[in-house]
MIMAR-433313 format. One record per residue (C-alpha): residue in one letter; residue number from 0; x, y, z. Coordinates in steps of 0.1 Angstrom, whole numbers, plus 2048, in hexadecimal, padded with zeros to 3 digits. Example, Ala and Ser with C-alpha at 12.3 -4.5 7.8 and 13.67 -1.06 7.14 Angstrom:
BEGIN
resn: A&resi: 0&x: 87B&y: 7D3&z: 84E .
resn: S&resi: 1&x: 889&y: 7F5&z: 847 .
END
This chain:
BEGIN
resn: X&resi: 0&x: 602&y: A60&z: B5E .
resn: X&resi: 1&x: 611&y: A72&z: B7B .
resn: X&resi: 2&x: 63A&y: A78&z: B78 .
resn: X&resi: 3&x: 64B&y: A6E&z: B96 .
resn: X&resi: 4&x: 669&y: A80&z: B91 .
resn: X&resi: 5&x: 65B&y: AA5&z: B8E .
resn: X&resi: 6&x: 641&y: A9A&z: BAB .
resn: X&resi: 7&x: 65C&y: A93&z: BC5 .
resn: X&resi: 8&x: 66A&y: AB9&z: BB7 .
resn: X&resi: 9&x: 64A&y: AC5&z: BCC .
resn: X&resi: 10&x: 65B&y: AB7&z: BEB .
resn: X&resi: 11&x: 67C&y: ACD&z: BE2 .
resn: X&resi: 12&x: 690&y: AB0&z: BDA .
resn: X&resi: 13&x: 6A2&y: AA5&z: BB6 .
resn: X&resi: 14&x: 6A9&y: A87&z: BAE .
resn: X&resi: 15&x: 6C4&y: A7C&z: B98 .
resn: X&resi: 16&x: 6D8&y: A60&z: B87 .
resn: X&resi: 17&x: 6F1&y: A48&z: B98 .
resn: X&resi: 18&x: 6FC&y: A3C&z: B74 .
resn: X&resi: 19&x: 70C&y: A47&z: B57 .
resn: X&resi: 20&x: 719&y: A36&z: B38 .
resn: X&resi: 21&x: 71F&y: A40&z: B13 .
resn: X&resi: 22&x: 6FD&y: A26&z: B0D .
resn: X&resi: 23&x: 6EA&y: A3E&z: B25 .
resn: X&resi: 24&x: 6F7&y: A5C&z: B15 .
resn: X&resi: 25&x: 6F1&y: A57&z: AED .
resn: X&resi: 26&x: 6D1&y: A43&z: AEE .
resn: X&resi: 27&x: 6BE&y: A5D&z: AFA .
resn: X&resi: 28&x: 6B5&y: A4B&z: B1B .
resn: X&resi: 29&x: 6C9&y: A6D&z: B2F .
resn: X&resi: 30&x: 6B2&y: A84&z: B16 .
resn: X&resi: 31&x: 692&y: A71&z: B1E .
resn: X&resi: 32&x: 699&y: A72&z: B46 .
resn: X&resi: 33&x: 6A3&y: A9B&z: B48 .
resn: X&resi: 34&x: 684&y: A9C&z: B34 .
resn: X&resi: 35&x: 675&y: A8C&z: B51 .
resn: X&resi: 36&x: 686&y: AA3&z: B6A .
resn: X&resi: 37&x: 6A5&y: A92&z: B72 .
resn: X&resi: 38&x: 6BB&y: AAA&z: B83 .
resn: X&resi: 39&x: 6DE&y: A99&z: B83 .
resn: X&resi: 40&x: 6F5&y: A7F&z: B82 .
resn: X&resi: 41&x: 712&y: A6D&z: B96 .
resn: X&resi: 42&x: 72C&y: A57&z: B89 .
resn: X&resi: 43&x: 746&y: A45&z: BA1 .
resn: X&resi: 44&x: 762&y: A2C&z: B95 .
resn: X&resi: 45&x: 74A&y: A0E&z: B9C .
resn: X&resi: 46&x: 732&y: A1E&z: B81 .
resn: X&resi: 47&x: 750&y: A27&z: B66 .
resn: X&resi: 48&x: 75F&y: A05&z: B6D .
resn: X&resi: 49&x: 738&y: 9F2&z: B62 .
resn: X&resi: 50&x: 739&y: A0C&z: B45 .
resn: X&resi: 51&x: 75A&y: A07&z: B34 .
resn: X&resi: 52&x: 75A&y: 9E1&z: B39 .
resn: X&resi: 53&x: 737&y: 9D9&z: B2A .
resn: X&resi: 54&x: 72E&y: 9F8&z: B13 .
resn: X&resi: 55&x: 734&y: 9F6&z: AEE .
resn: X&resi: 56&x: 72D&y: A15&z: AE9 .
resn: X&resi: 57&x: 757&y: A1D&z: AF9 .
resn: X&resi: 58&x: 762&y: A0C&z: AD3 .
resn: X&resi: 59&x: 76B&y: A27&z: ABE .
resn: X&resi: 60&x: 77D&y: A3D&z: ADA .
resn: X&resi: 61&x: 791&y: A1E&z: AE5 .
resn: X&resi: 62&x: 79E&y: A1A&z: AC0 .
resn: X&resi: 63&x: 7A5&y: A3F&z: ABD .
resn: X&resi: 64&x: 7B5&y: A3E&z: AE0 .
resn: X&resi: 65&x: 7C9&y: A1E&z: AD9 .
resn: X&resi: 66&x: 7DB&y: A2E&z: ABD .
resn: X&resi: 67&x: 7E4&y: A4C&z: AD5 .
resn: X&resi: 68&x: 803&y: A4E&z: AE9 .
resn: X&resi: 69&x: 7F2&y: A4F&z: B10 .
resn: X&resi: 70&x: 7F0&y: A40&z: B2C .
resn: X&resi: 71&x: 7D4&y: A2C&z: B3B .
resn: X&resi: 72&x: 7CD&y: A43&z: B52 .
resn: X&resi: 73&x: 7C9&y: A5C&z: B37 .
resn: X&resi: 74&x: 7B3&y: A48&z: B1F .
resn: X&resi: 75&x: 79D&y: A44&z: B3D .
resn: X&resi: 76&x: 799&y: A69&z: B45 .
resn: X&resi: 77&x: 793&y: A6D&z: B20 .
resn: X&resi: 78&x: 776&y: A5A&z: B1D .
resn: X&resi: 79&x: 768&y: A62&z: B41 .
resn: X&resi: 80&x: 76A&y: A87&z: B3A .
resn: X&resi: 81&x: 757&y: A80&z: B17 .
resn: X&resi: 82&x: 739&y: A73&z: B2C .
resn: X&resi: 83&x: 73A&y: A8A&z: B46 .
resn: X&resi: 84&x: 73E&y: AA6&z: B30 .
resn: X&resi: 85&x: 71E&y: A98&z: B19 .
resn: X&resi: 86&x: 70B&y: A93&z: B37 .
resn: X&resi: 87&x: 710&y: AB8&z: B47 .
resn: X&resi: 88&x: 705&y: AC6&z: B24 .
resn: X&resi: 89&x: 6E6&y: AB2&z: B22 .
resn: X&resi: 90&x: 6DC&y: ABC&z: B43 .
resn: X&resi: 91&x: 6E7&y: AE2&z: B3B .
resn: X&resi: 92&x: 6C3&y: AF0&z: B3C .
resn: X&resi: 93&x: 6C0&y: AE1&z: B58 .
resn: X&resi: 94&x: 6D4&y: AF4&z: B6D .
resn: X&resi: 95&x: 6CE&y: B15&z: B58 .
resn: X&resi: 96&x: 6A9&y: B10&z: B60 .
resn: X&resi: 97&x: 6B4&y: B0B&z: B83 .
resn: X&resi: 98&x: 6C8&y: B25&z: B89 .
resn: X&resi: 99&x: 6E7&y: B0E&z: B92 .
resn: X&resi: 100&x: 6D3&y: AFC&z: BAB .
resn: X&resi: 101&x: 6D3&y: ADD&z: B98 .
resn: X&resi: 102&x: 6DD&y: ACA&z: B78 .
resn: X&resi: 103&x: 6FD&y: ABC&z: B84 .
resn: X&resi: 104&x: 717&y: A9D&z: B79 .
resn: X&resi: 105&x: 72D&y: A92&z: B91 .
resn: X&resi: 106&x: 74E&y: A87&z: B8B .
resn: X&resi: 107&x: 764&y: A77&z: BA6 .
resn: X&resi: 108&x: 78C&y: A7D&z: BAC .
resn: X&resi: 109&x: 7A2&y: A5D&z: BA8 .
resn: X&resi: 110&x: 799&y: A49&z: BC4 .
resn: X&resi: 111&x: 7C4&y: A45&z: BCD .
resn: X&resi: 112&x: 7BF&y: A6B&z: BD9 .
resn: X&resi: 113&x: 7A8&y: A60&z: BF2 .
resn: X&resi: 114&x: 7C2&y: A6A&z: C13 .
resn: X&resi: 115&x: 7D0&y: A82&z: BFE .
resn: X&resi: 116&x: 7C5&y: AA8&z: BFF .
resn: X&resi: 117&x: 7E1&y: AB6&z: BEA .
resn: X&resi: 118&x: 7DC&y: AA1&z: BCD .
resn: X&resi: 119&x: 7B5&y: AA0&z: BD1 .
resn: X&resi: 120&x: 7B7&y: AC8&z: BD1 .
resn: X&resi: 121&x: 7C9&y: AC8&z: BAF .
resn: X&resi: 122&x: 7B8&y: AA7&z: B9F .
resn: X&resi: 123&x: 796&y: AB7&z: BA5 .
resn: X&resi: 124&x: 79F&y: ADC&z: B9C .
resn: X&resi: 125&x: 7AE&y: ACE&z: B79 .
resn: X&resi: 126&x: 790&y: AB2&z: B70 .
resn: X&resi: 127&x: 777&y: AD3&z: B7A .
resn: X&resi: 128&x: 78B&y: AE9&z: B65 .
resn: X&resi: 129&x: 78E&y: ACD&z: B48 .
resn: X&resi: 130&x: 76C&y: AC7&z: B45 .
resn: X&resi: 131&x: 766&y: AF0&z: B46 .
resn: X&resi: 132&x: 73E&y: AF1&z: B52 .
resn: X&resi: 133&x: 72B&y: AFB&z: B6F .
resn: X&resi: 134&x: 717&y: AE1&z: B72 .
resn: X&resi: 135&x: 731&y: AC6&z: B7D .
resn: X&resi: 136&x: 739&y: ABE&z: B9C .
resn: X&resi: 137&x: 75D&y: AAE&z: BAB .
resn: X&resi: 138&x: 758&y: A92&z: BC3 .
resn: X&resi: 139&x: 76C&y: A8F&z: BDF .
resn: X&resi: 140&x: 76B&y: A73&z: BF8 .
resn: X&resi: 141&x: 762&y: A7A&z: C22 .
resn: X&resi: 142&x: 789&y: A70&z: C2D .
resn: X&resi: 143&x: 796&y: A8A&z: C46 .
resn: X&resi: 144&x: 7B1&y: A91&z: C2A .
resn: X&resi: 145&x: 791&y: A97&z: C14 .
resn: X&resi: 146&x: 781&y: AB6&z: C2A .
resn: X&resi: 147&x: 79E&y: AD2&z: C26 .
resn: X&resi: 148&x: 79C&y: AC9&z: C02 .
resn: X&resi: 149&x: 777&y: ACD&z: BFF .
resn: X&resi: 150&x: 77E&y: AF2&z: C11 .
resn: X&resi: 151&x: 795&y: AFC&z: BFC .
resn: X&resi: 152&x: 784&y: AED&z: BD9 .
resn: X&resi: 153&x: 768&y: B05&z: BE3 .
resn: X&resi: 154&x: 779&y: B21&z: BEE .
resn: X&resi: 155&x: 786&y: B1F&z: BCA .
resn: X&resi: 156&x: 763&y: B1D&z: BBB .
resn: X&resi: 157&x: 763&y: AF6&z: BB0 .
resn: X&resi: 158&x: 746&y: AE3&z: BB8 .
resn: X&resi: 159&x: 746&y: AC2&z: BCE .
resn: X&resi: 160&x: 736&y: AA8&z: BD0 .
resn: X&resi: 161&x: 743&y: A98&z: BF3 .
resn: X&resi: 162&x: 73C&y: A78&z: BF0 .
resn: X&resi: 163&x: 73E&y: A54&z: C06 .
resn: X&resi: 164&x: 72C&y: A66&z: C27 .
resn: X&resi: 165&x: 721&y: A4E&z: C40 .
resn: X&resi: 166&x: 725&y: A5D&z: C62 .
resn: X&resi: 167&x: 715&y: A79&z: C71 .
resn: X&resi: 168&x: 735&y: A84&z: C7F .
resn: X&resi: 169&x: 747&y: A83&z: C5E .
resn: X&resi: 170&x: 728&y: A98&z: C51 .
resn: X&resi: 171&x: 731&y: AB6&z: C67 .
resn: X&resi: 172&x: 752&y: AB5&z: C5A .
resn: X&resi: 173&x: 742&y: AB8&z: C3A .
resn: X&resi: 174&x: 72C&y: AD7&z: C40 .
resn: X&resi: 175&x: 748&y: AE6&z: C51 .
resn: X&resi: 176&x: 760&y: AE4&z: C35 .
resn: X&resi: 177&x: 746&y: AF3&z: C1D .
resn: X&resi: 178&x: 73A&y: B0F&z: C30 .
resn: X&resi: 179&x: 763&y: B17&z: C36 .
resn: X&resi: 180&x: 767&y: B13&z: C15 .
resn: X&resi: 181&x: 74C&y: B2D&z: C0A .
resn: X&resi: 182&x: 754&y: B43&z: C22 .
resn: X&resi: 183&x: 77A&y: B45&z: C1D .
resn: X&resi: 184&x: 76B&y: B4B&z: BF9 .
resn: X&resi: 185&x: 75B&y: B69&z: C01 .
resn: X&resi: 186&x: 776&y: B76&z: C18 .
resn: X&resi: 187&x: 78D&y: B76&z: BF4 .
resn: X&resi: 188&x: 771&y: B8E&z: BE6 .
resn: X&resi: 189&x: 766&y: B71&z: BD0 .
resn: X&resi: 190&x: 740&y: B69&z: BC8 .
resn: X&resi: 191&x: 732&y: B4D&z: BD7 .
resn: X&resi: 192&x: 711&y: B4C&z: BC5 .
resn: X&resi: 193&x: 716&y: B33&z: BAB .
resn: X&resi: 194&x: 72A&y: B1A&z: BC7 .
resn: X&resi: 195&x: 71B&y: AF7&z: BC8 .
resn: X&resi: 196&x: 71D&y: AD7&z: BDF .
resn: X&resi: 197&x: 70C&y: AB6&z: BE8 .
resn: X&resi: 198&x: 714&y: AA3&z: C03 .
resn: X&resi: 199&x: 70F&y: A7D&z: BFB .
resn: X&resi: 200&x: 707&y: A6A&z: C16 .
resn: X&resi: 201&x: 702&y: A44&z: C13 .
resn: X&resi: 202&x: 6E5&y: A33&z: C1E .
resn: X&resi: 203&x: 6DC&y: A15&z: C18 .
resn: X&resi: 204&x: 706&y: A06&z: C1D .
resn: X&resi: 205&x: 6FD&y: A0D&z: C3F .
resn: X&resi: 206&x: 6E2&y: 9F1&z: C46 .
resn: X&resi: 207&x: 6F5&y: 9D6&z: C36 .
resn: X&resi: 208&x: 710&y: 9DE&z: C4E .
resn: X&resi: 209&x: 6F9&y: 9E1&z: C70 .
resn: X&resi: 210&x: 6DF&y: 9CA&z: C67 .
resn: X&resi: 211&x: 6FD&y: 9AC&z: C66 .
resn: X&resi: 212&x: 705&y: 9BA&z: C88 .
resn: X&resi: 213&x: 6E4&y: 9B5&z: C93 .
resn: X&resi: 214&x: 6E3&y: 996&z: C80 .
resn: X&resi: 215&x: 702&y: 988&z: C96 .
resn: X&resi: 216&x: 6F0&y: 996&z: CB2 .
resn: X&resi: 217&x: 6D0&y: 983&z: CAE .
resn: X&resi: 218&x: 6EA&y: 964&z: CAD .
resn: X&resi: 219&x: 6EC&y: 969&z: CCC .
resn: X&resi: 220&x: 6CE&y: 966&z: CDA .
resn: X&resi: 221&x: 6C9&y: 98E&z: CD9 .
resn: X&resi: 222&x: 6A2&y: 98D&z: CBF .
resn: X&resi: 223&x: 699&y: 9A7&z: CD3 .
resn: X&resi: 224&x: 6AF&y: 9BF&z: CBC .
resn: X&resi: 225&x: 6A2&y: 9B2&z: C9B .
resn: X&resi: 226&x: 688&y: 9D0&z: C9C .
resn: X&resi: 227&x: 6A3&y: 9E4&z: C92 .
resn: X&resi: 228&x: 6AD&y: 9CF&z: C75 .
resn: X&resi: 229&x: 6AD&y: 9EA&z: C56 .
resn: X&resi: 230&x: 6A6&y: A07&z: C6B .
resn: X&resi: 231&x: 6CA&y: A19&z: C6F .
resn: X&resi: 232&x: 6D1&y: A28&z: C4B .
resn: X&resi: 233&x: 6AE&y: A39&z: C49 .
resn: X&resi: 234&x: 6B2&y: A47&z: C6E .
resn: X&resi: 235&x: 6D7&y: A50&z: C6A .
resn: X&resi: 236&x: 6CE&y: A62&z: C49 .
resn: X&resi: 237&x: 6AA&y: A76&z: C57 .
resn: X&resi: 238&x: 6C6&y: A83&z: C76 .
resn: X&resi: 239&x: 6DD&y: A8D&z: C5F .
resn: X&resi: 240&x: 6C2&y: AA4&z: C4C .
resn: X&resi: 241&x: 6BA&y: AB0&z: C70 .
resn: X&resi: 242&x: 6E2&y: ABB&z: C72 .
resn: X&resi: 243&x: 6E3&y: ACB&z: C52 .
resn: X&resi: 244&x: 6BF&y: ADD&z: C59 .
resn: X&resi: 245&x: 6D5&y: AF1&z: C7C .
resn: X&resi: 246&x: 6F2&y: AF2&z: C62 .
resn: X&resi: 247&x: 6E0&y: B07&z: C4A .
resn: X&resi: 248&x: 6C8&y: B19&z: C5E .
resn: X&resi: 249&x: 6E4&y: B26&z: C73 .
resn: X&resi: 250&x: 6EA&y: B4D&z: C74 .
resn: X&resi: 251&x: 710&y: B42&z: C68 .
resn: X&resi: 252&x: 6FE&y: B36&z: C48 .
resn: X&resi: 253&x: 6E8&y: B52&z: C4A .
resn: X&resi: 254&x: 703&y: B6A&z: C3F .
resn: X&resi: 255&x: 70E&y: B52&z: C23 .
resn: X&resi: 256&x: 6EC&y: B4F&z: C16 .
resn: X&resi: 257&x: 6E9&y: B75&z: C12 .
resn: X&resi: 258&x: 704&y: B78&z: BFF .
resn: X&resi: 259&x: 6F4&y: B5E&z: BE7 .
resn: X&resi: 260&x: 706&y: B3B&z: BF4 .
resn: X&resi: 261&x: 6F1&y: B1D&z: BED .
resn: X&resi: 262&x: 6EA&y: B04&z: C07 .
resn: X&resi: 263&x: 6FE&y: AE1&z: C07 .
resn: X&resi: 264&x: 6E4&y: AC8&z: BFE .
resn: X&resi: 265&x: 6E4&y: AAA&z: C0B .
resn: X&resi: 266&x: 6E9&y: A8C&z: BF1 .
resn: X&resi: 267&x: 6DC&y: A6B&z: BF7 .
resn: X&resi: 268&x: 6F0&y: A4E&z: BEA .
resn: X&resi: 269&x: 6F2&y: A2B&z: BE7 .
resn: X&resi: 270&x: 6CE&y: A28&z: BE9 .
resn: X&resi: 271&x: 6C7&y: A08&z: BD6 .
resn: X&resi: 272&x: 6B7&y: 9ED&z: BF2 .
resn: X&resi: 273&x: 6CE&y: 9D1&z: BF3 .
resn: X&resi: 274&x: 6BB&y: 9BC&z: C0A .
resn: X&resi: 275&x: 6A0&y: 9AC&z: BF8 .
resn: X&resi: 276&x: 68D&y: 9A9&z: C15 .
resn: X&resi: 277&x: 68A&y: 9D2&z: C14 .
resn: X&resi: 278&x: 670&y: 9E6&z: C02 .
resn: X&resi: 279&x: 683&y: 9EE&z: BE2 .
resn: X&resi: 280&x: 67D&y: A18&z: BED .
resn: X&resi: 281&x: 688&y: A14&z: C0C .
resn: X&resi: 282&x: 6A2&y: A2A&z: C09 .
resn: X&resi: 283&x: 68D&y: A43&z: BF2 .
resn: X&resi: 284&x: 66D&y: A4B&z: C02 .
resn: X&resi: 285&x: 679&y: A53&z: C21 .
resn: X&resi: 286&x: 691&y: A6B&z: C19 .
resn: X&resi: 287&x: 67B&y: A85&z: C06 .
resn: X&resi: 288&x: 684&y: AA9&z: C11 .
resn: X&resi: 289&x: 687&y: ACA&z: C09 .
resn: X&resi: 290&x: 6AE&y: AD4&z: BFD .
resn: X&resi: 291&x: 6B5&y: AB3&z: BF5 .
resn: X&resi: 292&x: 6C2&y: A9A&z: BDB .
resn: X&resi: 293&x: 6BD&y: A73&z: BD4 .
resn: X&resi: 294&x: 6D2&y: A63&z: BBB .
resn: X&resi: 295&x: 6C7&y: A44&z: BB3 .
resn: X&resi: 296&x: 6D0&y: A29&z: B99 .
resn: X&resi: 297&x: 6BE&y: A1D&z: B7D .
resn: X&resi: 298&x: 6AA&y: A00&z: B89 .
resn: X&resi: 299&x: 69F&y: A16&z: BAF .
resn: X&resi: 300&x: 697&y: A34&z: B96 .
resn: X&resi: 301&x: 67F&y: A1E&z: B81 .
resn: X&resi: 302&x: 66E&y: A0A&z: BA4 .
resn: X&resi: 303&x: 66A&y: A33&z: BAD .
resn: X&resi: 304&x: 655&y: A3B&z: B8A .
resn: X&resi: 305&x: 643&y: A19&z: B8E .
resn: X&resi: 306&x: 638&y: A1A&z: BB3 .
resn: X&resi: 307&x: 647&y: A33&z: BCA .
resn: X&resi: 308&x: 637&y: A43&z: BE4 .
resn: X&resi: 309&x: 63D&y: A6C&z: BE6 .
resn: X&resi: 310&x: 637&y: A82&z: C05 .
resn: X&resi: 311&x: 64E&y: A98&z: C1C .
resn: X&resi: 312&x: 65C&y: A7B&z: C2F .
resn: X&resi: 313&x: 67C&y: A86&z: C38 .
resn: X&resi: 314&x: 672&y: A9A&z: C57 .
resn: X&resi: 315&x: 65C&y: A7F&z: C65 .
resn: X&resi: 316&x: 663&y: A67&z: C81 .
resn: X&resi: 317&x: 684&y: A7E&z: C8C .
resn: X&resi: 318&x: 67D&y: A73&z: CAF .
resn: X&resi: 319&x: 67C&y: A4F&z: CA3 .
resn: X&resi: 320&x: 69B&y: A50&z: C93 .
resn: X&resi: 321&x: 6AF&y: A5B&z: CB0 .
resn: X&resi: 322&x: 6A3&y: A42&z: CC6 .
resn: X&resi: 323&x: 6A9&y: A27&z: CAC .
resn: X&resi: 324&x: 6CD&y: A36&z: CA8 .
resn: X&resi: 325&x: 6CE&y: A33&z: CCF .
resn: X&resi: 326&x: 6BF&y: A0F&z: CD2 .
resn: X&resi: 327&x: 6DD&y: A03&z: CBA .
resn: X&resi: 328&x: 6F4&y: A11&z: CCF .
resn: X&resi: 329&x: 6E6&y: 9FD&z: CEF .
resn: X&resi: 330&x: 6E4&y: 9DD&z: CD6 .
resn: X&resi: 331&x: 70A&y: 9E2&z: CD7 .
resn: X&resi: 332&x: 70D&y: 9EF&z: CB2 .
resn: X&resi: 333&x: 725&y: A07&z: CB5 .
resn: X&resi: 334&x: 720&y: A22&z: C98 .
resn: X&resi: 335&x: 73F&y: A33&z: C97 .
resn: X&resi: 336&x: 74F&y: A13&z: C8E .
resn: X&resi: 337&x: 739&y: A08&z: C75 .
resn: X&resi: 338&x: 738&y: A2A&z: C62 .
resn: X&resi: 339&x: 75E&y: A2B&z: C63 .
resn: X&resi: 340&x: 761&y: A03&z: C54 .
resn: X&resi: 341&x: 748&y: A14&z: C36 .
resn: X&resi: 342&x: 75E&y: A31&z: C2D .
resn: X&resi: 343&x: 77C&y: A1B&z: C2C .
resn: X&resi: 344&x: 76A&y: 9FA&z: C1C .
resn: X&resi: 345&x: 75F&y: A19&z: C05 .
resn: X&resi: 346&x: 779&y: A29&z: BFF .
resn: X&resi: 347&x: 78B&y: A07&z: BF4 .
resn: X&resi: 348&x: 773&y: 9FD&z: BDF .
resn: X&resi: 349&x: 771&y: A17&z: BCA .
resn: X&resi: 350&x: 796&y: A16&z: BC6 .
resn: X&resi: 351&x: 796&y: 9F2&z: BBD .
resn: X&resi: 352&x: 779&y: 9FC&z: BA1 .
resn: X&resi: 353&x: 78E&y: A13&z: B97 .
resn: X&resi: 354&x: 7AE&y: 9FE&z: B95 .
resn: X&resi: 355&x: 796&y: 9E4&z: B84 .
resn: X&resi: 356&x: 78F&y: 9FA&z: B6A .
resn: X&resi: 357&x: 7AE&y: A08&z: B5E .
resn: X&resi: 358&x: 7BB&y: 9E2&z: B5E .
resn: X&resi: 359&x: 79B&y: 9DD&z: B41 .
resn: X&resi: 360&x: 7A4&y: 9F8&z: B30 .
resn: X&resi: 361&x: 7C8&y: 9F5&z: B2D .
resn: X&resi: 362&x: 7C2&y: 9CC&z: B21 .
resn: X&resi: 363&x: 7A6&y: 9DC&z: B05 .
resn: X&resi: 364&x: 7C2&y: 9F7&z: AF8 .
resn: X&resi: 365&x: 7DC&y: 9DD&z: AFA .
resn: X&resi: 366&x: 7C5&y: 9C7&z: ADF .
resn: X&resi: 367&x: 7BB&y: 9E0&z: AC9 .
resn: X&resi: 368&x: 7DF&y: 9E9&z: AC6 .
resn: X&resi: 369&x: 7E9&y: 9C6&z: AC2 .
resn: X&resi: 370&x: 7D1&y: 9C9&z: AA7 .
resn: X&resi: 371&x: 7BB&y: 9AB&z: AB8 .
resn: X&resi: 372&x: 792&y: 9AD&z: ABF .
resn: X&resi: 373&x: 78A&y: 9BF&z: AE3 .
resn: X&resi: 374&x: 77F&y: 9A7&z: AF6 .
resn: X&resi: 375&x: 760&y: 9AA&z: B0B .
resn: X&resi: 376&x: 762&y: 9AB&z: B30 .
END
């Protein structure tokens, strides 16, 4: 029986895990998939918030942490930096066999710091120092506020995961702030060899959003556009890899990657199909590349061992994609708008996860110290 997930490592890309709960962690299911050839995992505030409401695994730490004088905020961080911290040891040999090049966890700043560098600077410098491993990675949202901090996290030699990227535009930002950040690194005399970054752009968000443009549009009397229905987030992510292939094969790179710098991969996110309608891989087999990651949750990672389709697909049908990017341009999408509605619908809904959570949390200490059942959510 062929393995899917160390096939698709032919193609130079990892895939990893868009999930992570104490369940995942201490049944052995984590074990069993790096045995596999899982490379990573992401967590966000949706994925903690799902975790902590349902998992009763969480017991025993909430009655330790609801006899201990702490905030909310605190018990959270507690028990987040407890998975994150089992799941960068498990995945350890990972990234030992690989050189740093994979075998990351990715763990994302409060979502409140969002428009603010300052506090995402020190947030993310303390949670990497915390958890005290190289094989963790910050997450730091797109926002313009979001880019000097990235520069500056990696000029420091944290690793970042930049996370809700939808626009091409945006993207650039992204590169930029990286490739500052390593090279005011190596102005300092500091090594820049062991400096990591993903840059996780969203996918599949991005259909749902044009296809009910193009939905309104076919209202109208416009069918003529519904041959782009499901077509922009696989074009607007195959350009992207195009950007970062000039990026990274520039002589400014060049320099960088003599002195040892490693390229910023490109991260594929949110790649669950939501439109039943859709193959269920739409957002996978497409996007296999060299330098690249997929993270994908549970349910798209098992359709991918069951039934997926592997080849180097990310480089095919470039041309395609720019004139289907151009065609939803004449159809009146405009892109610009829809990627910046994303980043801010994004941005807000991991912040209301997040609020969402600590509310949960705070009602389960407050019964365990009223000395009453925890109730389940």
């Amino acid at each position: 029986m062929t393995n899917v997930i160390r096939d698709i490592q032919r193609y130079g890309q990892s895939i990893w895990l868009d999930s992570i709960s104490r369940e995942i962690l201490e049944s052995g299911e984590m074990e069993r998939l790096i045995y596999l050839g899982l490379g990573g995992v992401t967590s966000n505030p949706s994925i903690f918030e799902k975790a902590f409401s349902t998992g009763k695994e969480y017991q025993k730490d909430l009655k330790a942490l609801a006899k201990r004088s702490m905030s909310t905020d605190q018990a959270y961080e507690v028990l987040a930096l407890s998975d994150i911290a089992t799941a960068a040891d498990l995945l350890r040999p990972t990234y030992d066999t690989a050189d740093g090049r994979d075998g990351f966890v990715s763990l994302e700043v409060s979502p409140a710091l969002a428009h603010d560098t300052a506090g995402t600077i020190d947030e993310a410098q303390r949670l990497f120092n915390a958890l005290g491993r190289p094989n963790v990675m910050i997450k730091v949202p797109a926002t313009p506020e979001g880019m000097p901090a990235v520069r500056t996290l990696i000029s420091q030699g944290v690793n970042v995961n930049v996370t809700l990227i939808f626009s091409r535009d945006m993207y650039r930002l992204v590169r930029e702030a990286y490739i500052a950040g390593l090279e005011d690194r190596a102005k300092a005399g500091n090594l820049v060899t062991r400096v990591a970054s993903v840059a996780s752009f969203f996918v599949s968000r991005i259909d749902t959003a044009v296809d009910g443009l193009l939905g309104e549009a076919i209202k109208g009397g416009k069918e003529e556009v519904s041959r782009l229905l499901g077509k922009a987030a696989v074009a607007n992510a195959k350009l992207a890899y195009q950007d970062f292939l000039e990026t990274f094969g520039s002589y400014r790179f060049q320099h960088l990657g003599e002195l040892g710098a490693r390229v910023q991969r490109p991260l594929w996110a949110s790649t669950s199909t939501k439109n039943p309608a859709y193959r269920d891989l739409l957002y996978v087999e497409p996007l296999i590349g060299r330098d690249t990651v997929n993270t994908l949750p549970p349910a798209t990672l098992e359709a991918l061992q069951d039934h997926g389709r592997l080849g180097p697909t990310l480089e095919e049908g470039v041309e395609e994609a720019r004139m289907t990017m151009a065609a939803l341009e004449y159809a009146g999408v405009g892109m610009a708008a829809v990627t910046d509605k994303l980043l801010a619908d994004g941005v807000k809904a991991f912040a209301d996860s997040f609020d969402l959570l600590l509310a949960n949390l705070e009602r389960k200490l407050e019964e365990l110290r009223a000395g009453k059942v925890v109730s389940e959510v």
